[in-house]
N, C-alpha and C positions, 0 to 999 in steps of 0.2 A: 504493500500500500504506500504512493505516496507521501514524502513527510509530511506536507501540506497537509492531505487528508487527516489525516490521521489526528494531524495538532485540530483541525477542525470538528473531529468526532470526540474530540476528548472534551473540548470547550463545551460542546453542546448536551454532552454525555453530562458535567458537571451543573450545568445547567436546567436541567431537566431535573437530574437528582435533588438537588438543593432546593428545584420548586416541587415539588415530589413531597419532600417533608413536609412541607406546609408550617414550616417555623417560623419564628420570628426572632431575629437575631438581635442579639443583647451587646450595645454599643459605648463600651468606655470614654467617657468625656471628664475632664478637668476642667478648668477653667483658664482659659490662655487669652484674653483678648488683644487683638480684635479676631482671633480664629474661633475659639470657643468663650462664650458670654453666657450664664447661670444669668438670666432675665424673670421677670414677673410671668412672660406669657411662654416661658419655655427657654431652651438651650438654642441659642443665634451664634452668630459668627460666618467668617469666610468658609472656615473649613466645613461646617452645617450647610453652609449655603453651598457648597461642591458636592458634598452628599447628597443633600435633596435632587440635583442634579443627577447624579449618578444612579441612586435609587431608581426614580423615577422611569430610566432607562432600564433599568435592570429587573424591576417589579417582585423588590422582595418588600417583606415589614420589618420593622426595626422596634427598637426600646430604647432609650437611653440610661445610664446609670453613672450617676456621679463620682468621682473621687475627690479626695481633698488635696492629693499630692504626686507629683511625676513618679515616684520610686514604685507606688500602693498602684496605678493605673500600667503602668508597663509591667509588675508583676500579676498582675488578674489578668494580663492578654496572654502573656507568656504559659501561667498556670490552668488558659482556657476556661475560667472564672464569665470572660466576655469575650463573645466571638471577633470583637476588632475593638480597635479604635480610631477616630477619627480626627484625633487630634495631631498638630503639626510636630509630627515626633521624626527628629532629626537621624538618617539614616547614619550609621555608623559602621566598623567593623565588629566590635565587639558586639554590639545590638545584634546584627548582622546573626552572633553565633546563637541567639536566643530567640530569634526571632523572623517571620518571614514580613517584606514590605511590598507596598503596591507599586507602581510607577509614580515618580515625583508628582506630586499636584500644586507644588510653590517652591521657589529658588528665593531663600533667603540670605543672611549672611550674620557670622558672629562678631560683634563690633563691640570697641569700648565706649561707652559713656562717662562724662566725668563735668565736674563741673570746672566753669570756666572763670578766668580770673581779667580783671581790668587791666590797662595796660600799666598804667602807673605802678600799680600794684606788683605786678608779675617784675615790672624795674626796679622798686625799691628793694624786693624779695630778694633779686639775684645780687644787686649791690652790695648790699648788708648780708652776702650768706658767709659760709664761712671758708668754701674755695676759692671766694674773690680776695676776702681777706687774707688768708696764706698766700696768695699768686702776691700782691702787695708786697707783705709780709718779703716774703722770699727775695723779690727784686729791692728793696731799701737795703736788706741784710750784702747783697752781690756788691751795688754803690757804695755804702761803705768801708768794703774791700779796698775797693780800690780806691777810696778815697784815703783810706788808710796807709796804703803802700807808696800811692802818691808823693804824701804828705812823709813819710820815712826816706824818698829820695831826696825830695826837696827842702826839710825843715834848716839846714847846713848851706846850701849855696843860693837857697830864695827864701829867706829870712819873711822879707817883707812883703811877700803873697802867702809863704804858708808859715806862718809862725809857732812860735811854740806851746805846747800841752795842747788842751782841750780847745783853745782857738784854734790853732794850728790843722786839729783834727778837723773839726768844723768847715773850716778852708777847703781841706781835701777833700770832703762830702759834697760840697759846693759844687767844686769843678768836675766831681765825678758825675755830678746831677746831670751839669749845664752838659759836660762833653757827650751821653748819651741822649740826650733829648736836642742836642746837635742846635744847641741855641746859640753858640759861639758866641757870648758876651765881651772874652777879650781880657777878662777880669784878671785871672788868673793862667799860667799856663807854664809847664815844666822848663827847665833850662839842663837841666843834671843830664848824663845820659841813661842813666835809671830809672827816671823819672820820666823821659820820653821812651823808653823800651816800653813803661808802665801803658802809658798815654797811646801809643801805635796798637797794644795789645786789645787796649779798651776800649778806643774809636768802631775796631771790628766787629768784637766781642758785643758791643751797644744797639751796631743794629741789627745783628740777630736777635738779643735780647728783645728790643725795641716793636721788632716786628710779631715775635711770638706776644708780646705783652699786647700789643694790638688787637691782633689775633685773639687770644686770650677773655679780653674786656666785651669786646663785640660779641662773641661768643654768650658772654652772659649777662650782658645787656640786651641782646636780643629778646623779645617776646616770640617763644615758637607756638605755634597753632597745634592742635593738640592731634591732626595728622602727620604731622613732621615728627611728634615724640615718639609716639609708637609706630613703629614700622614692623616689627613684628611681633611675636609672642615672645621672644627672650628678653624685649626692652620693658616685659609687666613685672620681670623679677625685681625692679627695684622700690616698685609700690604696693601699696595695701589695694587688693584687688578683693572684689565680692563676686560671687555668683550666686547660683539658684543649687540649691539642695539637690542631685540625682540628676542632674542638666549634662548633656552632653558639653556643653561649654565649661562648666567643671572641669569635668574627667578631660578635657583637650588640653584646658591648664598646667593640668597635676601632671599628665602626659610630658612636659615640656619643664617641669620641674617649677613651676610658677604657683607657690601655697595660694591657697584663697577662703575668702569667710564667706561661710556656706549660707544664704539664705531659704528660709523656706517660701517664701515670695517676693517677686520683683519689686513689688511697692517695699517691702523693708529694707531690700537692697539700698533701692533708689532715695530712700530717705536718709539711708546710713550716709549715702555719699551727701545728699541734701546738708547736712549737718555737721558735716565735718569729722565723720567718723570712721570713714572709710575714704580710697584717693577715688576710687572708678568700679565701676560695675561692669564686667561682660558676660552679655547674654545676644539672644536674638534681637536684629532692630526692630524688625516690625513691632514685637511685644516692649522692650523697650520705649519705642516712641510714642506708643498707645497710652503707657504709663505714664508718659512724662507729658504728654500733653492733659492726660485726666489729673494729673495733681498739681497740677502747673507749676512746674521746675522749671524758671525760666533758664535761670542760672544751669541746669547744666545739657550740655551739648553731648549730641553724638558724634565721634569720627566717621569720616566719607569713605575712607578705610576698609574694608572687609580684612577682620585676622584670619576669615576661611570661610567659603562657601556651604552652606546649607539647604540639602535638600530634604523638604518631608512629604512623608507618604504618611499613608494609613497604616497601620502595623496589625498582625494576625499572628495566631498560636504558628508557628513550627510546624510545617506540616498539615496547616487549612487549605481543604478547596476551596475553600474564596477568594483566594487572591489570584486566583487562575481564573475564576468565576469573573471576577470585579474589575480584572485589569483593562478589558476590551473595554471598557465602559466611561473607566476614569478616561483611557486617550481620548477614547469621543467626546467627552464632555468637556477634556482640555480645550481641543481645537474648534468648541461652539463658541454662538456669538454671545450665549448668555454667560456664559461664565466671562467672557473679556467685562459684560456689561458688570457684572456683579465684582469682577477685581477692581476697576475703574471703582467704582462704587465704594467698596470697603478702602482701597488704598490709594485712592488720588493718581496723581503720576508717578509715583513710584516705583 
């Protein structure tokens, strides 16, 4: 027989069976908005509104039944507790070994959130921290080197530009200042040949120095946009990072060696950062920005950023004809014009 055939005699084989029972399948939801929404007049969202879709095509009955948390819903699909779920559950490998998925029905992406700082702000921070200070620090200590050594060739044959003790030193601080910031005042200047070996050394020496100090200052006086910070997941190991409890953005974290404070929902995450208790939250944007728009965080911003692509399916026990049942059904409903209507609708142009 045909492979064709044959994949067609099973689909339909599956199909027949499944309406055959006459069941009505029991469908794990959490609450994820804007995909899954626990409402007055029922369970809503995008990802409900691609089911009723799908259903509809399909012509089975359903149930809904709620969970209170990601870890308690992907273990009831797993342990066939509920015949699916429809929630936007991020395909993975590990998932993968637990679990069977449908064909993607939304491409999201895991991004950080964080709030954002003024520009003043973020300038005096870097001013007054305490890299700037040691970089300082560091360069006055080099200066009076050699103002020091200067002033050791010179204090014997130029009396009366570097004089003696703690003036004297003074003097030499001076011209080491003026000769590296290349201001040539004229004030001061070696006559010894010590003192110019000193002087030729430290003319060179000043504008490397001079240039990394530059370099240096701009660097953190700069205000960086908080795409520029993070570029990937090794740049999260230096701040306090939150996630969501049993989140595949978690486990990608902990993956890459990046600890995080586990919340049990995004709104506590996103207040922890709100508040200055946390640096940044990564999780999904869609559900991220749903959050921050409902508790209005003006203050914190999402990166444009993707730290990695996200795709979710439906998920089913290990081993369900349904998702061999249901798969023909999601592409069709992918490539309708109602569902473009109804993404448009939940997600704007995003």
């Amino acid at each position: 027989m045909p492979k064709f055939l044959s994949t067609l005699f099973l689909f339909l084989f599956s199909g027949i069976l499944l309406l055959a029972q006459d069941t009505t399948l029991v469908i794990g939801v959490r609450e994820a908005p804007p995909f899954v929404l626990n409402e007055a007049n029922g369970v809503n969202g995008l990802s409900v509104d691609f089911w009723h879709l799908v259903e509809d095509e399909a012509g089975v009955d359903f149930v809904f039944k709620n969970y209170d948390n990601l870890p308690d819903l992907l273990a009831a699909v797993k342990s066939g507790e509920v015949d699916m779920s429809i929630n936007p559950i991020t395909v993975t490998d590990e998932r993968m070994h637990d679990l069977y998925f449908s064909q993607p029905f939304f491409i999201s992406g895991t991004v950080v959130a964080r709030k954002s700082e003024s520009t003043w702000w973020s300038v005096l921070k870097n001013i007054f921290s305490w890299q700037f200070f040691s970089a300082v620090a560091v360069l006055l200590f080099v200066i009076f080197l050699f103002g020091l050594a200067i002033w050791f060739f010179e204090r014997r044959k130029n009396p009366e530009q570097f004089g003696k003790g703690v003036k004297g030193i003074g003097d030499g601080f001076w011209w080491s200042a003026v000769t590296m910031t290349t201001v040539g005042y004229g004030d001061k200047s070696p006559v010894s040949r010590g003192g110019r070996v000193v002087g030729f050394i430290w003319m060179f020496a000043a504008i490397i120095m001079i240039s990394s100090l530059t370099a240096g200052i701009a660097s953190a006086l700069t205000v960086q946009s908080l795409g520029t910070i993070i570029n990937s997941v090794e740049d999260l190991r230096k701040f306090n990072v939150a996630s969501i409890d049993g989140s595949s953005s978690s486990a990608h974290l902990k993956k890459f060696g990046v600890e995080t404070v586990d919340y049990k929902s995004v709104k506590d995450a996103l207040l922890a950062v709100d508040n200055d208790e946390i640096d940044m939250v990564v999780y999904d944007r869609p559900i991220l920005k749903h959050y921050i728009n409902e508790l209005n965080l003006e203050d914190i911003k999402i990166a444009k950023k993707n730290l990695r692509t996200d795709y979710y399916s439906f998920s089913f026990k290990r081993g369900s004809e349904l998702r061999d049942f249901l798969d023909p059904y999601v592409v069709q409903v992918l490539n309708s014009d109602e569902w473009g209507y109804k993404l448009k609708l939940h997600m704007g142009d995003d």
